[in-house]
VEXDREN-2710 file (C-alpha; in Angstrom, 1 decimal):
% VEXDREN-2710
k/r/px/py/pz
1/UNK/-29.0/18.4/-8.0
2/UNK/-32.2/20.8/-7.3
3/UNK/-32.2/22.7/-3.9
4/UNK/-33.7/20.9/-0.8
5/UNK/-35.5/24.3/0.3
6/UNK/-38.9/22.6/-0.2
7/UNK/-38.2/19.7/1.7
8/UNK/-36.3/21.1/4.4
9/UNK/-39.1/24.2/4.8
10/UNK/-37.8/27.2/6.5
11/UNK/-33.7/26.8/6.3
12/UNK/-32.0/28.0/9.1
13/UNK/-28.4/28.7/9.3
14/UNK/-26.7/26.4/12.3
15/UNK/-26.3/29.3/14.7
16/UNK/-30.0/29.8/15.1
17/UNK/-30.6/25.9/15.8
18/UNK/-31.2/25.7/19.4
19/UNK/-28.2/23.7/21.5
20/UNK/-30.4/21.7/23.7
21/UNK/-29.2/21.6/27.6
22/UNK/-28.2/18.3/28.6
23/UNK/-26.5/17.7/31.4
24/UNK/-24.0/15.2/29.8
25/UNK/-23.2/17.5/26.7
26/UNK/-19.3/17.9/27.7
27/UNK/-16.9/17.3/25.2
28/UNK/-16.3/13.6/25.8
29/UNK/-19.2/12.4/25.5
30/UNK/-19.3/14.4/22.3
31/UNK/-16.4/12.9/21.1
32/UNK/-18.0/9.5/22.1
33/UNK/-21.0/9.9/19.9
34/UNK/-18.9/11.2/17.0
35/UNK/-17.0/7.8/17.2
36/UNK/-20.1/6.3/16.8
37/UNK/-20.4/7.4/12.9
38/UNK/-16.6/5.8/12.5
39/UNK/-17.1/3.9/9.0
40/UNK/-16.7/0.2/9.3
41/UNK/-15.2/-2.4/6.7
42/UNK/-18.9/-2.8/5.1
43/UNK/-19.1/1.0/4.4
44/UNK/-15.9/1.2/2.8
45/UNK/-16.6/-2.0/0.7
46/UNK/-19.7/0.3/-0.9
47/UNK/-17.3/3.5/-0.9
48/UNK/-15.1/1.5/-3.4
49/UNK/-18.3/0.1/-4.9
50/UNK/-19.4/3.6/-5.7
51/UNK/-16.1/4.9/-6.7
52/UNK/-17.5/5.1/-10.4
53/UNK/-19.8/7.5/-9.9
54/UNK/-18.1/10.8/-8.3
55/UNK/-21.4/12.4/-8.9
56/UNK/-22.8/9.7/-6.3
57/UNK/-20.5/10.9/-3.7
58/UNK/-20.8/14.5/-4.3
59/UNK/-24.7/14.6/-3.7
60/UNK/-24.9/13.0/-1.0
61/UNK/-22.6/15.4/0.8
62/UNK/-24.8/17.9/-0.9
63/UNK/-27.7/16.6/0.6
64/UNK/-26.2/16.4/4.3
65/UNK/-24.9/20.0/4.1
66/UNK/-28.5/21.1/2.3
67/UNK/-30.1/19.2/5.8
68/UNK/-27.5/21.6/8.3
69/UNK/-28.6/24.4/7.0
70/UNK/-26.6/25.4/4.0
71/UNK/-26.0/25.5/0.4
72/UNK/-23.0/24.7/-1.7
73/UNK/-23.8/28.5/-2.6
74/UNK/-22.5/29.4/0.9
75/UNK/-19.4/27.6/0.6
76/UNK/-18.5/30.2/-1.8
77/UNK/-18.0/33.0/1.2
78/UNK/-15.1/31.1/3.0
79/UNK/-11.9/31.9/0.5
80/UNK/-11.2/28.6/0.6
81/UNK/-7.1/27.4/-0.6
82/UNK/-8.1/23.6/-1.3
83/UNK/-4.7/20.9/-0.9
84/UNK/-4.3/17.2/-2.1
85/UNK/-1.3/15.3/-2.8
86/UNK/-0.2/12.0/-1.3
87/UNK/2.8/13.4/1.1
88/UNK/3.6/16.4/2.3
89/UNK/-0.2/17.9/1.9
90/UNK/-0.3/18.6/5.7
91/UNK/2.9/20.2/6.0
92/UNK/1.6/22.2/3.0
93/UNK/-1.3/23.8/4.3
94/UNK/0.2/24.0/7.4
95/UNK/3.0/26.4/6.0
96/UNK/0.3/28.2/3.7
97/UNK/-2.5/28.8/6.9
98/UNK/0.8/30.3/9.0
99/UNK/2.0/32.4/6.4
100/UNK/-1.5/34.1/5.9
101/UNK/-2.0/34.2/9.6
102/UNK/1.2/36.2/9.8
103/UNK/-0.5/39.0/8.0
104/UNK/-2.8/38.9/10.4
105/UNK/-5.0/37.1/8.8
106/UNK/-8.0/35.3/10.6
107/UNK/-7.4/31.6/9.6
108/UNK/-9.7/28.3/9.5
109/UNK/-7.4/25.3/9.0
110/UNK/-9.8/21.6/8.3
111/UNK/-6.8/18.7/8.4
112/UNK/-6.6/15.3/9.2
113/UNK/-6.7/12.5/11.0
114/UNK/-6.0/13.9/14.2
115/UNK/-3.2/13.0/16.7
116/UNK/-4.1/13.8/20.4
117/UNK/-7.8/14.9/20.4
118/UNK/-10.2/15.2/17.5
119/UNK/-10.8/19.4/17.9
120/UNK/-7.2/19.7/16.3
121/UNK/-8.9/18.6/12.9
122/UNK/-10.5/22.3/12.8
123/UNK/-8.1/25.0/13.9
124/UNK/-8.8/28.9/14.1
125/UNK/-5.6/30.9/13.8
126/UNK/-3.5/27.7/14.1
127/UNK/-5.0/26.6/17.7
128/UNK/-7.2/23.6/18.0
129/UNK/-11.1/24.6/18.5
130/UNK/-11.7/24.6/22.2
131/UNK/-13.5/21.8/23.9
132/UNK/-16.2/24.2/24.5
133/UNK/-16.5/25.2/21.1
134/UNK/-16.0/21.6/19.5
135/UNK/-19.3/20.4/22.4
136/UNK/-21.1/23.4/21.0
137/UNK/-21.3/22.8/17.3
138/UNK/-21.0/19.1/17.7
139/UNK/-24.6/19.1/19.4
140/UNK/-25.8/21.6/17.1
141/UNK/-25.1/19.6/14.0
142/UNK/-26.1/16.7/15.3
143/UNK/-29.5/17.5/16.3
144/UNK/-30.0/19.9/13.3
145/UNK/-29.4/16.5/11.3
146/UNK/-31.5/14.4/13.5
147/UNK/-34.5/16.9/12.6
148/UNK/-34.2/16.9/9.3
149/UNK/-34.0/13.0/8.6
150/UNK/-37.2/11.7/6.7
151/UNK/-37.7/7.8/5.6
152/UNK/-35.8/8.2/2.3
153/UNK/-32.2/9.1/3.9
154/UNK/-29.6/7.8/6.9
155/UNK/-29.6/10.5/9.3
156/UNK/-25.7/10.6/10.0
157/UNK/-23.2/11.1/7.6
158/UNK/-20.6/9.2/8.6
159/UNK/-17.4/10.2/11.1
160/UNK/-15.3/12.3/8.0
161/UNK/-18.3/13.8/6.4
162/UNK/-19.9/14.7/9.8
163/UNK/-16.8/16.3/10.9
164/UNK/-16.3/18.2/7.0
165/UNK/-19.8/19.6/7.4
166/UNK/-19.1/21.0/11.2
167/UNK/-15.9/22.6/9.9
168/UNK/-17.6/24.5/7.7
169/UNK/-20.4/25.1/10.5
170/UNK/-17.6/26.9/12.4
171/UNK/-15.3/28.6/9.6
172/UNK/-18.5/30.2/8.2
173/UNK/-19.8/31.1/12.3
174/UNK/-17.0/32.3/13.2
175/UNK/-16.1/34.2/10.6
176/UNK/-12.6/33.2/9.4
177/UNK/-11.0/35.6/6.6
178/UNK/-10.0/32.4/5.0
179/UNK/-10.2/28.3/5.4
180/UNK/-7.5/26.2/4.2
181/UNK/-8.8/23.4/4.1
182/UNK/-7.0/19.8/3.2
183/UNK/-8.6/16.7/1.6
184/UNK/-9.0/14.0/3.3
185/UNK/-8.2/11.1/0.3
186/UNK/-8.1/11.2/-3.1
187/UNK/-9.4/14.4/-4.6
188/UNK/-12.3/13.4/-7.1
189/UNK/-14.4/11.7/-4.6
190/UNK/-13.5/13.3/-1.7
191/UNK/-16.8/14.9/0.3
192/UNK/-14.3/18.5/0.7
193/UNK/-14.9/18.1/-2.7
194/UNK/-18.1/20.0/-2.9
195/UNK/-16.1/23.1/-2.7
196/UNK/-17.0/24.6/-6.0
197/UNK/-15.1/27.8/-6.0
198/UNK/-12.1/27.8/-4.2
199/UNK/-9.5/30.7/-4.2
200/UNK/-6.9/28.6/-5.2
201/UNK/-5.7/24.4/-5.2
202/UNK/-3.2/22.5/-4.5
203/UNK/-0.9/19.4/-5.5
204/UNK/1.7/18.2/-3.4
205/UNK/4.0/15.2/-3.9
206/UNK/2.2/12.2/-5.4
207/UNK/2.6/8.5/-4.6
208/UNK/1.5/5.2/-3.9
209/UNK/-1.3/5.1/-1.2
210/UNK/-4.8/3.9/-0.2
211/UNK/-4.7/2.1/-3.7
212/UNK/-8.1/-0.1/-2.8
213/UNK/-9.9/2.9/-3.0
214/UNK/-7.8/5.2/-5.8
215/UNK/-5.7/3.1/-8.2
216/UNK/-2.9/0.9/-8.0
217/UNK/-0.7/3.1/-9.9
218/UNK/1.0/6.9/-9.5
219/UNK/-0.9/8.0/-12.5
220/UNK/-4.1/6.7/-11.4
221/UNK/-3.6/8.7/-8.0
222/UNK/-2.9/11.5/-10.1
223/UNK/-6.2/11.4/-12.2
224/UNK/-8.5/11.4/-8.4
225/UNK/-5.8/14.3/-6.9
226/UNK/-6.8/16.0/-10.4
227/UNK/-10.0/16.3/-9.5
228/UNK/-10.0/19.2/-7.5
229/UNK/-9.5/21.5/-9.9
230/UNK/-12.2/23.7/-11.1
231/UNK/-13.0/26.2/-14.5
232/UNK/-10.7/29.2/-14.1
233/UNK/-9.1/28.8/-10.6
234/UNK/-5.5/28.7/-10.6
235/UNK/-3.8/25.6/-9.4
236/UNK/-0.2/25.0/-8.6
237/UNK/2.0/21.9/-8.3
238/UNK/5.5/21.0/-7.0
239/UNK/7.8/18.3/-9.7
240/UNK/6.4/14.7/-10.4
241/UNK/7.4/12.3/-12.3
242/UNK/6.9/12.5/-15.7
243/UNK/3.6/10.1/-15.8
244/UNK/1.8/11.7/-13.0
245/UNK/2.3/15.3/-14.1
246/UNK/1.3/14.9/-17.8
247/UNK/-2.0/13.0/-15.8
248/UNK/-2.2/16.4/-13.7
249/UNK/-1.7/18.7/-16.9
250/UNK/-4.3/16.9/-19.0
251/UNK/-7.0/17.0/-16.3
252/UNK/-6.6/20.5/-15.7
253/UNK/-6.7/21.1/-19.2
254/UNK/-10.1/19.8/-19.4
255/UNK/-11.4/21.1/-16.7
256/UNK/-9.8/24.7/-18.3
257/UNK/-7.9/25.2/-14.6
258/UNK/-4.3/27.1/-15.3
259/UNK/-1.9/24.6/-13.7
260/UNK/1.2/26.0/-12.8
261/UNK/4.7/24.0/-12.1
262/UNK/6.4/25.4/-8.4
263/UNK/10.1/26.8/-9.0
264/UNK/12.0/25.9/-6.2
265/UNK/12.5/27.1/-2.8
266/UNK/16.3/28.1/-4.6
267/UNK/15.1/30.2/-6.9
268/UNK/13.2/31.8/-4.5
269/UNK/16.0/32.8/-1.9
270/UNK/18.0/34.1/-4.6
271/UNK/19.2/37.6/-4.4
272/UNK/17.7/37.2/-0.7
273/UNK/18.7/35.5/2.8
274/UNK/17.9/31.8/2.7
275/UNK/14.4/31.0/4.2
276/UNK/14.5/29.6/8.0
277/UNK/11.4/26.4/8.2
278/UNK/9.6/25.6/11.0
279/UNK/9.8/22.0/9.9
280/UNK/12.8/20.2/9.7
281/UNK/13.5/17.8/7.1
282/UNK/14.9/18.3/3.2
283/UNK/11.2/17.2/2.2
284/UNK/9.8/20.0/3.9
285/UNK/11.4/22.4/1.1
286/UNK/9.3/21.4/-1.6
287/UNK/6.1/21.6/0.4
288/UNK/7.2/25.1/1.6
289/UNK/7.9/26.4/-2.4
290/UNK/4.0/25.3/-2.6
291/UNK/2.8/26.6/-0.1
292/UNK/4.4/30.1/-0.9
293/UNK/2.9/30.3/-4.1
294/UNK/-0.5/29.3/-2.6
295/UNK/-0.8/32.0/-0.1
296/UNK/1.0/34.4/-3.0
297/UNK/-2.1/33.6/-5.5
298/UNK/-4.5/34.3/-2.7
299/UNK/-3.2/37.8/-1.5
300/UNK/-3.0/38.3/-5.4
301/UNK/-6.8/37.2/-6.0
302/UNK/-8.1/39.1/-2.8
303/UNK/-6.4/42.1/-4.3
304/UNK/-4.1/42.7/-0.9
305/UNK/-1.3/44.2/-0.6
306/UNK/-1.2/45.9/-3.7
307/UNK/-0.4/42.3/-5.6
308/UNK/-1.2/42.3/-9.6
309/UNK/-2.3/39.6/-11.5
310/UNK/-1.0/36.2/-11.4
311/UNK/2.0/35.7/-14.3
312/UNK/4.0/32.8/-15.3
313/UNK/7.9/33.7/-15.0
314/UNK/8.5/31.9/-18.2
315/UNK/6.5/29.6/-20.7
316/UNK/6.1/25.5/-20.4
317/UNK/9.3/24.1/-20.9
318/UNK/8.2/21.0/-18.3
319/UNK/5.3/18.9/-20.4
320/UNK/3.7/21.7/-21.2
321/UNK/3.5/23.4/-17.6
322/UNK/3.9/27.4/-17.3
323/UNK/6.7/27.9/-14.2
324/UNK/5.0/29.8/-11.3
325/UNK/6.2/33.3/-11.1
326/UNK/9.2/33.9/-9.0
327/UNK/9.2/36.3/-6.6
328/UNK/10.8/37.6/-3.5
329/UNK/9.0/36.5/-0.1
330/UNK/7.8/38.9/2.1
331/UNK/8.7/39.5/5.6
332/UNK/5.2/38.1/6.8
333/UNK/6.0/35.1/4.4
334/UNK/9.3/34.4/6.2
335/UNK/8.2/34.7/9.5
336/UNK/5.1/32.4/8.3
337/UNK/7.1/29.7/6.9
338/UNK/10.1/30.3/10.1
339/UNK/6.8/29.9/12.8
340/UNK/5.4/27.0/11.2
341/UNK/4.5/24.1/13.7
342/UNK/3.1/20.6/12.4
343/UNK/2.9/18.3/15.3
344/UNK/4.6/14.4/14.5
345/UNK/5.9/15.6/11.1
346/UNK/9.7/15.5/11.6
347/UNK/9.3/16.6/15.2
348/UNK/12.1/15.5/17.6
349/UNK/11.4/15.5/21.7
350/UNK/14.8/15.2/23.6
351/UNK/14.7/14.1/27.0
352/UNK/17.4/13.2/29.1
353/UNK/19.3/10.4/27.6
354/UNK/16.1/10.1/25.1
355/UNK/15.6/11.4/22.0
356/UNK/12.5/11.5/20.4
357/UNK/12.0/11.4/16.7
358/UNK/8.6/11.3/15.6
359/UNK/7.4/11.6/11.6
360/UNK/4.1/9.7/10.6
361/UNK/5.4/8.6/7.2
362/UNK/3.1/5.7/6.1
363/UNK/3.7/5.8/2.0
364/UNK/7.2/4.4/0.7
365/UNK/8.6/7.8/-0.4
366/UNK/7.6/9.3/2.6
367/UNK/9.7/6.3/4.3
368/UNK/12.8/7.1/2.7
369/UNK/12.5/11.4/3.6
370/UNK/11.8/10.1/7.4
371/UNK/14.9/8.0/6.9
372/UNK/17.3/10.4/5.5
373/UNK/15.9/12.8/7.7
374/UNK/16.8/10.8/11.1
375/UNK/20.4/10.1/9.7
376/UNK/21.0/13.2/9.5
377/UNK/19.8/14.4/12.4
378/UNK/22.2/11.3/14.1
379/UNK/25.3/12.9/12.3
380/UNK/24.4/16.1/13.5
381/UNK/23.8/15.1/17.2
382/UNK/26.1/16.1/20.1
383/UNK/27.9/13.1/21.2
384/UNK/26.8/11.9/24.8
385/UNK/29.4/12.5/27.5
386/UNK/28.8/9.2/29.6
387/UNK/30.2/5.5/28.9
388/UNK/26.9/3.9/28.0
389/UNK/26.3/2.6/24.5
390/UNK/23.9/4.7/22.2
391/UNK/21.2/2.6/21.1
392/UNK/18.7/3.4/18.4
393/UNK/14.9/1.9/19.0
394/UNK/12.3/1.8/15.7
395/UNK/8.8/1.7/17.1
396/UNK/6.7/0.7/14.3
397/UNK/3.2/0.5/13.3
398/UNK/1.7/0.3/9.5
399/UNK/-2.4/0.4/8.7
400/UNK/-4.9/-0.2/5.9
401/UNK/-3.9/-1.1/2.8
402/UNK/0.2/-0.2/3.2
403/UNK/3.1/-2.9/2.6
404/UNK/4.4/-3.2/5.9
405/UNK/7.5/-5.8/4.7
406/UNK/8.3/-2.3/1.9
407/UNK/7.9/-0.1/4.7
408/UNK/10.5/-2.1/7.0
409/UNK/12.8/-2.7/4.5
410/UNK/13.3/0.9/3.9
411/UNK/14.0/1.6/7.5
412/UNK/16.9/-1.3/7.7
413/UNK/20.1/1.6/6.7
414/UNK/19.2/3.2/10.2
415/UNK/20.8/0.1/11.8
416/UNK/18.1/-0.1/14.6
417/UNK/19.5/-2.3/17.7
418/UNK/15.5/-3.0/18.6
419/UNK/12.5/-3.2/16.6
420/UNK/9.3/-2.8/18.6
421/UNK/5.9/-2.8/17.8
422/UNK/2.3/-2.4/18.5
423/UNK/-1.2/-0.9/17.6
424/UNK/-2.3/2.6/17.8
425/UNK/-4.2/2.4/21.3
426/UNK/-2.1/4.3/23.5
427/UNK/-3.4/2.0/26.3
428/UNK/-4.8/-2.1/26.3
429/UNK/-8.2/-0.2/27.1
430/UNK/-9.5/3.0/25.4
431/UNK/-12.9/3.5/26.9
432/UNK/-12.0/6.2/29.1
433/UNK/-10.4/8.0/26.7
434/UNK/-13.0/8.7/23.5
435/UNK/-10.2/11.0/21.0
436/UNK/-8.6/7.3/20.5
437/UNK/-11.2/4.6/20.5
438/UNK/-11.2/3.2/16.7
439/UNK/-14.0/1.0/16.3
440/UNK/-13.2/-0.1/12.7
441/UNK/-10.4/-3.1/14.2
442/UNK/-10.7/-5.0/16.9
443/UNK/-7.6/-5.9/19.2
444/UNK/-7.0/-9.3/17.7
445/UNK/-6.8/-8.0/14.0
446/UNK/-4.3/-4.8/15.8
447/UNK/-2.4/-7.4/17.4
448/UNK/-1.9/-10.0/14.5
449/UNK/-1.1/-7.4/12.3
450/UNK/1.6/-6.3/15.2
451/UNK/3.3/-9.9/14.8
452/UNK/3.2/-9.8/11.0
453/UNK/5.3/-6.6/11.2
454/UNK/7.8/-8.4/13.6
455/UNK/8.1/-11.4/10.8
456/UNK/8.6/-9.2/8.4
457/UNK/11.6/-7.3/10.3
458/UNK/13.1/-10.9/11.2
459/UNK/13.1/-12.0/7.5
460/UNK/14.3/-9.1/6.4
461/UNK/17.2/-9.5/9.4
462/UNK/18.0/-12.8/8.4
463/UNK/18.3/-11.6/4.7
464/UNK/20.9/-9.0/6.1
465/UNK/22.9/-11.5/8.3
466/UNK/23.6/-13.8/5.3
467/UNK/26.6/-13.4/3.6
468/UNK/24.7/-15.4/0.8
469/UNK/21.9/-12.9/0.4
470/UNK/23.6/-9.7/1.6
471/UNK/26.6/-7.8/2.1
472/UNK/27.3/-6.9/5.3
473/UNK/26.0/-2.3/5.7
474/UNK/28.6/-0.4/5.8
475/UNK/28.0/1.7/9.3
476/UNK/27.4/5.0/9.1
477/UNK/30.3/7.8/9.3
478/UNK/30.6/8.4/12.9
479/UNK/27.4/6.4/13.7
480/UNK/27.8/3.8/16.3
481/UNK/28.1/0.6/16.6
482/UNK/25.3/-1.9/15.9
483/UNK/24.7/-3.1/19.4
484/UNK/24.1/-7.1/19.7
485/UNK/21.6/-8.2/22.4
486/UNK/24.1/-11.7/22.8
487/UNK/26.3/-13.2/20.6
488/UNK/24.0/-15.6/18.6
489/UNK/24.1/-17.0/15.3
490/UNK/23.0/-15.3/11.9
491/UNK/19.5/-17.1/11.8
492/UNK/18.8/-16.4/15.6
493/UNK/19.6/-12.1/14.8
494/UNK/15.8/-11.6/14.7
495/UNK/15.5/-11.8/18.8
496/UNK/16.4/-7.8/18.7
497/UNK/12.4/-6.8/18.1
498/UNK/9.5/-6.9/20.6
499/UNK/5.5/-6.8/20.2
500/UNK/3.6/-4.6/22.9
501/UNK/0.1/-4.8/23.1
502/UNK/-0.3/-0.7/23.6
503/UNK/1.4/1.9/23.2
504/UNK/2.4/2.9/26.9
505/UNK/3.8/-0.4/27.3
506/UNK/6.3/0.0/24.4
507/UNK/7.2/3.7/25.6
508/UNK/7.4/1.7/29.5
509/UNK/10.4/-0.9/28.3
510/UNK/12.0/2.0/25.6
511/UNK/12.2/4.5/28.5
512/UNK/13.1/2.3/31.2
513/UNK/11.9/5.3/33.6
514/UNK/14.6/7.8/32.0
515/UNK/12.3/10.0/30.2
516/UNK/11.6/13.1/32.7
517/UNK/8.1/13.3/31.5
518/UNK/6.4/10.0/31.2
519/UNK/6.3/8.5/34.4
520/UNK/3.8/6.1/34.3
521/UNK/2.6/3.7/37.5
522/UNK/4.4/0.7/37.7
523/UNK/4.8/-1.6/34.6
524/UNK/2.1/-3.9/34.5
525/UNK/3.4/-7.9/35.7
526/UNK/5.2/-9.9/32.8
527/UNK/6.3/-6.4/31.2
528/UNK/10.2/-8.2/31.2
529/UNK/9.5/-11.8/31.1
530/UNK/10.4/-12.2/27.5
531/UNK/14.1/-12.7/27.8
532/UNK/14.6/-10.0/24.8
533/UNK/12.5/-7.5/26.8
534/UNK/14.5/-8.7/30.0
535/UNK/17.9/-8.3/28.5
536/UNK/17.6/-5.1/26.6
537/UNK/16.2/-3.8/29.6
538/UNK/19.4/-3.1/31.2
539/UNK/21.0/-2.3/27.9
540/UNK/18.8/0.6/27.8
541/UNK/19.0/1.5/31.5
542/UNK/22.7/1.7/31.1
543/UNK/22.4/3.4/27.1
544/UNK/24.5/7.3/27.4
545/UNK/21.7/7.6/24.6
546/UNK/18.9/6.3/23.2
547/UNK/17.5/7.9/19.6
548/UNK/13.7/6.5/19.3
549/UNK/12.3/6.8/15.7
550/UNK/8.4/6.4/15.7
551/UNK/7.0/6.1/12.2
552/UNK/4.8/3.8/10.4
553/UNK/1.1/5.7/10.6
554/UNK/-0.2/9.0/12.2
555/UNK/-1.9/7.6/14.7
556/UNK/1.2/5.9/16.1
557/UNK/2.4/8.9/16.1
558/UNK/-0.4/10.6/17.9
559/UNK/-0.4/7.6/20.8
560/UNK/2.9/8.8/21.8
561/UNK/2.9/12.3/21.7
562/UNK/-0.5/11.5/24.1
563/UNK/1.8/10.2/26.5
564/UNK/5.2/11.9/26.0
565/UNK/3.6/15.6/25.9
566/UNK/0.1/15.3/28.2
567/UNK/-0.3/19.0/27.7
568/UNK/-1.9/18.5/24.6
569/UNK/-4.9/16.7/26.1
570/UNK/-5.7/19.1/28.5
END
């Protein structure tokens, strides 16, 4: 693609664009303009249209960052550590950014989507960009792109790209020592994909996810994650499958990238105290062993800390893939991984009789590490000391292109005594609160798909109840009871799972006003006029315990820490 100097005349670089003085510029009504460049249905249609063609993709993000003021060129100056992978890609660079930060580091961190507010998607030295800072660039960027439109071109990027381009804006303004920065989805054609020389990539756990848009299969996914790799920069990945990592090995073999299989987090803490995480959850291990060796390549490639060059432990025995070196972790590396913090990733909230376990899992092997996580966090728990029942609550919400009836039946060995469920809008009405408008659904389609997920969870109830179909779970060791709202029938079972039509009215009935720090006004009229609501109403007033697992999508997630922790949007 030639350079857009002559078109663009003199090229400035962001900081010396003028921030007009508006008198509305606060960070809401940045937020709220943003949210005006969310893609709708129609775009995406032409994003899978276009899919072909990565080159396509590629230049016109080149073209929007050639109209803010920069070149691909300038990229280059960031030290960028570039992470894909279908799960666990988060918690990755998430480990990786608080490791380097521990050396004291200065750190950019690009992630998404974003849970409470949208400035957590670019983070300096872990922390969320300010308000201040987000309203700043935001207006900068914006106009900058306004002023360079001409006849031929849209003048926004849309919501991801916009948000990519400021990122960079910032990391390269404010002068990071390094940007981790994860891709958004897919690999191939994603826009962070104009990165042309990163320090080092990337590859997490692979699975099935987004499929309209990247393949219907694990090894298609594999080919798109693939194609972040570039000439000559060292990439690492954790173990796959067999058809996915001989998909990973031959792309980077093409592309001449040394790709290099993780060893363990065991092999690791031999000879060596085992390695505290941050994050809890057995998962979590694997994405720590990657991120180690991520943030080991980069001190190694910066030429830090007296590192050498990077070696394989041992040749391919693994399809053909060299084992990363093994090597003992530094003290920094410890306290990294020990201080990490990933916000709705296995994260539990206890509250009074409430507990609070909150993971946005949304891919079917991400479903089954929530689940083993939560039941082991249940045999672990401290019994409560009052006569109550303890009662476990799924709240529940799937999106896109997921198979919420795969989803649900994973979830069924926790042995929930309700199911509830509802959309991502933490209340009926979002307008006052811009960080969680979505205007890509409307509340009907949010709703209906609500009630789908409740048929689901009833068919797959009346599956369990029937002798014919099923045998009866076992109950967990030391788990308790299944709690039944009545005694009913096998077909009638079903009546133990609710649809809300927000999020703060699910957390009103779960709670029952027993959480210390959601407190909302009073329920709003016909909150318990569903005899199911009605009933389990006392259950839960009277419940010793009551273990809440949120799952399902991110922005589930996201609601409810808006409510549970309002900290987080202040």
């Amino acid at each position: 693609m030639a350079p857009l100097h002559s078109s663009l005349g003199d090229r400035r670089s962001l900081s010396a664009w003028p921030v007009p003085q508006e008198p509305s510029m606060e960070y809401q009504d940045a937020v709220r303009m943003l949210n005006t460049l969310q893609t709708n249905a129609g775009y995406l249609e032409q994003v899978k249209r276009q899919r072909g063609d990565p080159q396509t993709q590629l230049e016109a993000m080149e073209l929007y960052l050639a109209r803010s003021g920069l070149q691909v060129e300038d990229l280059d100056q960031l030290n960028i550590i570039h992470v894909t992978g279908t799960k666990g890609k988060g918690s990755t660079c998430a480990f990786t950014e608080c490791i380097l930060r521990s050396y004291g580091l200065k750190t950019g961190f690009f992630s998404s989507p974003h849970l409470v507010q949208v400035r957590e998607r670019i983070r300096i030295n872990g922390q969320p960009i300010s308000p201040e800072l987000f309203t700043k660039y935001f207006w900068r960027l914006y106009h900058r792109l306004e002023e360079t439109k001409d006849g031929s071109c849209v003048s926004m990027p849309p919501y991801f790209r916009f948000l990519t381009l400021m990122a960079f804006h910032v990391f390269l303004q404010e002068k990071v020592d390094l940007a981790v920065v994860e891709v958004g989805i897919g690999g191939a054609y994603d826009c962070t994909n104009i990165i042309r020389k990163p320090v080092v990539c990337g590859v997490s756990s692979l699975g099935i996810d987004h499929t309209s848009l990247l393949g219907d299969t694990v090894e298609k996914i594999a080919w798109q994650k693939g194609g972040i790799f570039k000439r000559g920069v060292p990439a690492f990945t954790v173990l796959q499958p067999e058809g996915p990592l001989a998909v990973l090995r031959d792309r980077a073999q093409q592309i001449s990238c040394p790709l290099y299989l993780c060893p363990t987090l065991e092999a690791l803490e031999e000879g060596g105290p085992p390695l505290a995480l941050g994050l809890e959850g057995e998962h979590q291990r694997s994405n720590a062993a990657l991120a180690l060796q991520l943030a080991h390549c980069w001190l190694q490639r910066q030429d830090r800390h007296g590192a050498g060059e990077l070696k394989a432990s041992r040749p391919g025995l693994l399809w053909q893939l060299p084992l990363a070196p093994v090597f003992q972790p530094t003290s920094h590396m410890r306290l990294g991984l020990r201080n990490t913090e990933w916000p709705g990733r296995t994260q539990v909230l206890r509250r009074g009789p409430l507990t609070w376990y909150l993971d946005g899992a949304h891919t079917p092997s991400s479903v089954q590490a929530c689940v083993r996580w939560f039941r082991q966090a249940l045999q672990g728990r401290e019994r409560p000391s009052g006569s109550g029942p303890e009662v476990r609550v799924l709240l529940f919400n799937a999106t896109g292109d997921r198979d919420p009836a795969a989803l649900l039946k994973l979830l069924q060995p926790c042995q929930f005594d309700y199911a509830v469920f509802c959309p991502n809008l933490t209340e009926v009405s979002s307008t006052g609160n811009a960080d969680q408008q979505n205007f890509t659904v409307t509340l009907d389609q949010v709703l209906l798909r609500c009630l789908e997920h409740q048929q689901h969870w009833n068919h797959l109830d009346e599956q369990q109840a029937s002798p014919d179909l099923w045998s009866a779970p076992s109950p967990e060791p030391g788990g308790p009871t299944s709690l039944l709202l009545a005694p009913h029938p096998p077909h009638t079972c079903s009546a133990s799972s609710l649809v809300f039509s927000c999020i703060s009215h699910a957390l009103q009935w779960i709670s029952q006003g027993r959480d210390p720090v959601f407190q909302p006004p009073t329920p709003p009229k016909g909150l318990l006029t569903h005899p199911v609501a009605h009933s389990g109403a006392s259950v839960l007033h009277e419940a010793a315990a009551i273990h809440v697992l949120v799952t399902g999508s991110l922005h589930l997630v996201g609601g409810v820490l808006k409510l549970l922790e309002p900290a987080l949007s202040q």
